[in-house]
C-alpha positions as CSV (number, residue, x, y, z in Angstrom):
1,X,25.1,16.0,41.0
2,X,24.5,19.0,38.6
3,X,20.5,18.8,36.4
4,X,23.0,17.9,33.4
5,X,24.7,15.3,34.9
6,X,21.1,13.7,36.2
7,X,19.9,14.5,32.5
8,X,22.4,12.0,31.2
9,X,21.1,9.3,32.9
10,X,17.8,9.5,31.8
11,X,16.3,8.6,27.9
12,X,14.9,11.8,27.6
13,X,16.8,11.5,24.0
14,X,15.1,8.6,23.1
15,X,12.0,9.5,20.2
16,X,8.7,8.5,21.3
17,X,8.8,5.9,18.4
18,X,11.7,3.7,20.1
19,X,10.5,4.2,23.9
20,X,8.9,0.9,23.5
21,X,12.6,-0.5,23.4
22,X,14.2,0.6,26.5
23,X,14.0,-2.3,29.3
24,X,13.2,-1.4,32.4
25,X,16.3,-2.9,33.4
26,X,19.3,-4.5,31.9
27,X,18.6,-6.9,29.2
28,X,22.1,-8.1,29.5
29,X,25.0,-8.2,31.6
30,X,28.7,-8.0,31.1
31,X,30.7,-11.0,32.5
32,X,33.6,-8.5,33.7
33,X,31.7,-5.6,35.3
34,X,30.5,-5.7,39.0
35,X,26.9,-7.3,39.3
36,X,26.0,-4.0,40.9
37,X,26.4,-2.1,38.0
38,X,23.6,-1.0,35.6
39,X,25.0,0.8,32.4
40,X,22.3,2.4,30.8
41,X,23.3,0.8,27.2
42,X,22.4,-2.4,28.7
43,X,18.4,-1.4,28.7
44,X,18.7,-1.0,24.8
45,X,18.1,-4.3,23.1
46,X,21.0,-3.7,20.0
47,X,24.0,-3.0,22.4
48,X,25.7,-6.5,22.3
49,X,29.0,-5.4,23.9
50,X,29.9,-3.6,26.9
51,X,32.1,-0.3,26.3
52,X,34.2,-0.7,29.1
53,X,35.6,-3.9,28.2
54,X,34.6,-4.7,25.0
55,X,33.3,-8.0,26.1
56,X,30.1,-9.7,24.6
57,X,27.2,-9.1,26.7
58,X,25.3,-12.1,28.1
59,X,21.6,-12.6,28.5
60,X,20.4,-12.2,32.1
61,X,21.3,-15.9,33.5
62,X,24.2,-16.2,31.9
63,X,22.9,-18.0,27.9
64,X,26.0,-16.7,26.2
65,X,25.6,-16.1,21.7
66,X,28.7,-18.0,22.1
67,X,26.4,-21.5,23.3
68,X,24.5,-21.4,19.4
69,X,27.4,-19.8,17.1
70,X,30.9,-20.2,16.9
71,X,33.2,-18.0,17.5
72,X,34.2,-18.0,14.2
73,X,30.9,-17.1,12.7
74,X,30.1,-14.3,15.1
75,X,33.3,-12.4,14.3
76,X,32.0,-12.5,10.4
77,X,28.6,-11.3,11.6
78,X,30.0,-8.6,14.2
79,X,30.4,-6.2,11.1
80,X,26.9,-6.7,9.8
81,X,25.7,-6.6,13.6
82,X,27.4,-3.5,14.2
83,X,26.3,-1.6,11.2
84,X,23.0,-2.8,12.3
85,X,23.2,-1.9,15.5
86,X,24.8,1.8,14.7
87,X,21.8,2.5,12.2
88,X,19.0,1.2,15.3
89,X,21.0,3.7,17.9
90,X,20.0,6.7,15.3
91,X,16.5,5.6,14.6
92,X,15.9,5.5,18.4
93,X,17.3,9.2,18.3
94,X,15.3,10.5,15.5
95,X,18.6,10.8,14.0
96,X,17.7,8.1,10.8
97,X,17.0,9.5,7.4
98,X,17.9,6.4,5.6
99,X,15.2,4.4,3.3
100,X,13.7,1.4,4.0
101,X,13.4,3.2,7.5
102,X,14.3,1.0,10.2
103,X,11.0,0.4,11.0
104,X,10.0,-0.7,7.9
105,X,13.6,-2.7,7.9
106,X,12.1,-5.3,10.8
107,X,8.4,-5.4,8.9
108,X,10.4,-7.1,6.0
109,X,12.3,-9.2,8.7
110,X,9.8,-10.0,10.3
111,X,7.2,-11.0,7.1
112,X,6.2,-14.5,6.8
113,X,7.4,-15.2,3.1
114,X,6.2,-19.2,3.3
115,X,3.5,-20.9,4.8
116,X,3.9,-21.8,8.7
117,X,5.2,-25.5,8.4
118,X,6.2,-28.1,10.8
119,X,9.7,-28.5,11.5
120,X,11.2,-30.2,8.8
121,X,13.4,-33.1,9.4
122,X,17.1,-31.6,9.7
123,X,15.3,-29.1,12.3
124,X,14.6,-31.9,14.1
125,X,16.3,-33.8,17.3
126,X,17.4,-36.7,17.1
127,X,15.1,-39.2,18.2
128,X,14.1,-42.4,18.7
129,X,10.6,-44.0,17.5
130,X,9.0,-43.8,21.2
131,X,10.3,-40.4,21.6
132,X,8.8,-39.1,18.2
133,X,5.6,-40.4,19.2
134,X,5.7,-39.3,22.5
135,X,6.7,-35.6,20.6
136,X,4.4,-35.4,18.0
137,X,3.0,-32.2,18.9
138,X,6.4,-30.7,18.8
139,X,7.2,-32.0,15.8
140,X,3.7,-31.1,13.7
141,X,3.3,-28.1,15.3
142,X,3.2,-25.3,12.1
143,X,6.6,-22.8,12.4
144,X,6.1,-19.3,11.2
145,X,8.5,-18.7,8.5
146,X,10.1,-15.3,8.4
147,X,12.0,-12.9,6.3
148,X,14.5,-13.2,8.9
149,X,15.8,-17.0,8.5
150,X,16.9,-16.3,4.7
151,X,18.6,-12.8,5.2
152,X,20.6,-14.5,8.3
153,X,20.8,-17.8,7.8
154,X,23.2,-18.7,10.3
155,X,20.3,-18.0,13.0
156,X,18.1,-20.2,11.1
157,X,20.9,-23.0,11.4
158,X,21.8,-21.8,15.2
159,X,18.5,-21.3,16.3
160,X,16.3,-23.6,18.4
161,X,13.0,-24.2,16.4
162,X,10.5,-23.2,18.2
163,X,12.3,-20.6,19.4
164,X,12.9,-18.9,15.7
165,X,10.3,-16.6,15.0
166,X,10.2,-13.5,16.7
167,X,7.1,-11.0,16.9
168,X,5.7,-8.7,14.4
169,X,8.0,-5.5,13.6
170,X,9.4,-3.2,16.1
171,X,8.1,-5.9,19.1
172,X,10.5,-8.3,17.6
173,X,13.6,-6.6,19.3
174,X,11.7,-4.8,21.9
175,X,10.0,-8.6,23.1
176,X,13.2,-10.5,21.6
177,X,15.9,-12.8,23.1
178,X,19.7,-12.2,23.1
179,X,19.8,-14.3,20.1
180,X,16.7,-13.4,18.1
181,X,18.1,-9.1,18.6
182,X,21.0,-10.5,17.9
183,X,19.8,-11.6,14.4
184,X,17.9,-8.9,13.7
185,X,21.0,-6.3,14.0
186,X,22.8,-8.7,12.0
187,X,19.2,-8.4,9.5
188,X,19.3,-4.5,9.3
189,X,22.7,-4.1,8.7
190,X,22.6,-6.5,6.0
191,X,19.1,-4.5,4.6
192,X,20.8,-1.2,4.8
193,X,23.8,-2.1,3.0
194,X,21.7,-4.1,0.1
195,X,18.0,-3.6,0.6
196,X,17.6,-4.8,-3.3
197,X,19.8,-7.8,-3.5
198,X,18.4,-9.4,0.0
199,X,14.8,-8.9,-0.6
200,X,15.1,-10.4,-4.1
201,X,16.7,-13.6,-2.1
202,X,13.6,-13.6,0.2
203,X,11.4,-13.4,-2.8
204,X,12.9,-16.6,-4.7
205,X,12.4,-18.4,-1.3
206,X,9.0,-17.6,-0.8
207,X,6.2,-19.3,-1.6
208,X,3.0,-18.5,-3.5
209,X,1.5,-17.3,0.1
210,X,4.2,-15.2,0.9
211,X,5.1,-13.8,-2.7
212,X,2.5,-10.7,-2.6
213,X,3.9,-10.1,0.9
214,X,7.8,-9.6,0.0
């Protein structure tokens, strides 16, 4: 193997900015390649398809996007995903000159614009009166709301609710689940193509505790 071939397999090209976001191993896996195969795409947390096959990539255990949206839906949000994921691909490679910066993109997503609040009664289970009692924690437990659930709100319908927010900036994807990167792609590309329109919609949502932060 020739020191350029070798080269390619590193992340050498990767800024020091976006190291934090290369797994140490695949974050996903492709249901049609050999389990023995590790494409280096995989360790990046906004490649949601495999280039071989064009197949969606699944989360390590197989949880498929496909088991929270419908098909349907994801091939609406596939465009936004994708121009999401494109813009994330430069940032990484200090190749990004747009404004918001990415970085600043997944602060805004990321932001709480209301007060944390338990989950309100359509985010709720069905359940019976022993069962709520029995869950009360769960279900008064305060839920960080974020930037993130009006600019996509199909993951805010799709999403389990505990498992909706995701961590502070550029840990949310580095830290985040299939679905919660997912989101966020779906988030940046959305930001990028209308930064104004989308952060006025976060600001009518918010609340007088969030307000000063949108």
């Amino acid at each position: 193997m020739t020191a350029e071939a070798l080269r390619t397999m590193t992340f050498e090209e990767i800024a020091p900015h976006a190291r934090l976001m290369v797994a140490p191993g695949c974050r996903y896996v492709c249901p049609r390649c050999p389990p023995d195969i590790h494409r280096k795409g995989a360790a990046f947390p906004w490649n949601f398809w495999c280039r071989e096959h064009d197949a969606r990539l699944e989360a390590r255990g197989g949880r498929r996007l496909e088991e929270w949206l419908p098909e349907t839906v994801l091939t609406l949000l596939d465009f936004n995903a994708r121009d999401g994921a494109m813009r994330l691909a430069d940032w990484a490679r200090g190749r990004d000159g747009g404004a918001p910066s990415v970085s600043e993109l997944l602060d805004f997503l990321t932001t709480r614009h209301r007060r944390s609040s338990p989950p309100a009664l359509a985010e709720q289970p069905v359940l019976s009166l022993a069962a709520r009692r029995a869950n009360h924690d769960f279900l008064t437990r305060p839920i960080a709301r974020q930037a993130l659930l009006v600019i996509v709100p199909e993951y805010d319908r799709a999403a389990p609710v505990l498992a909706k927010p995701v961590r502070a900036g550029l840990f949310s994807m580095a830290q985040g689940s299939l679905l919660q990167n997912y989101a966020l792609a779906v988030g940046v590309g959305r930001l990028s193509a209308d930064p104004v329109g989308y952060a006025a919609s976060v600001l009518l949502a918010s609340d007088g505790e969030g307000e000063p932060l949108c």
